[in-house]
C-alpha angles and dihedrals in degrees: 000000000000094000092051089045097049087042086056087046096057086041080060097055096034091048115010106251131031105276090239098052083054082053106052079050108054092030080057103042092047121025104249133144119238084243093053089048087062096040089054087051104044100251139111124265088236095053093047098044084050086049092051093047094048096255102119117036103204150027110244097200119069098205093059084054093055093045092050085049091049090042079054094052092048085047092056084047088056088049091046085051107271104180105253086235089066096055102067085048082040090051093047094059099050088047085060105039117126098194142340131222114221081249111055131341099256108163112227118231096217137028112277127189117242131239093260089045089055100049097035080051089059105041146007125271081251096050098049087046084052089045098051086050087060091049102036098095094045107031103021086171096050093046091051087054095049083054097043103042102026098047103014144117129259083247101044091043086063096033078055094048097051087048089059091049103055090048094064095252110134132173128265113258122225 
């Protein structure tokens, strides 16, 4: 269908790969139903399984996002030869996971705001708009997080974030 194969296009450029492609993966590599998959991220089987087949494009929760990276991860470890008596403790943790950073997946202990939370806390959408034109011919990279994070949306602040990411960039730890 047309729909479901342009939804698992934009899956690609949000994440990286179609979500159902990351799910045959990491159901293969590790032996886990489609069902447990969502479980282990915080979603329901239905919206997963509408995520896999292209019928729904994103993830609205962050935090599912961060625990299938993280169930990725784990997947690569298995390939590398993980030991199959570390995956059920592994599992566990990223059950429980509260957040990740870009650079690791270290739980916090307590809640803390996000950037957008932070900045959206501190000035208005305009403001921030008006703040990142101040800063575009200096600090080109400042003035696109002000955009992204301050005034963007839940998706281009990860699509922001990935491409971050594949650029190198990672966040600062402690």
């Amino acid at each position: 269908m047309v729909v479901q194969s342009e939804s698992r296009q934009r899956q690609v450029e949000l994440y990286g790969a179609a979500i159902g492609d990351v799910l045959d993966r990491v159901t293969g590599t590790l032996g886990l139903s489609q069902a447990a998959v969502a479980r282990t991220i915080g979603v329901s089987a239905p919206m997963l399984s509408q995520l896999a087949s292209g019928r729904r494009t994103t993830i609205g929760n962050p935090l599912a996002v961060q625990r299938l990276r993280a169930l990725v991860e784990l997947s690569d470890e298995v390939v590398s030869g993980l030991a199959h008596s570390q995956v059920a403790p592994r599992l566990e943790e990223i059950r429980e996971q509260d957040s990740t950073t870009l650079t690791g997946s270290t739980a916090r202990t307590h809640a803390e705001p996000t950037t957008a939370e932070l900045l959206r806390a501190v000035a208005s959408g305009q403001d921030l708009l008006r703040a990142a034109d101040l800063l575009a011919a200096d600090h080109p990279a400042l003035a696109e997080l002000l955009r992204v994070h301050g005034t963007g949306s839940a998706d281009e602040v990860w699509a922001h974030l990935d491409s971050l990411a594949r650029a190198g960039v990672t966040a600062p730890r402690g």
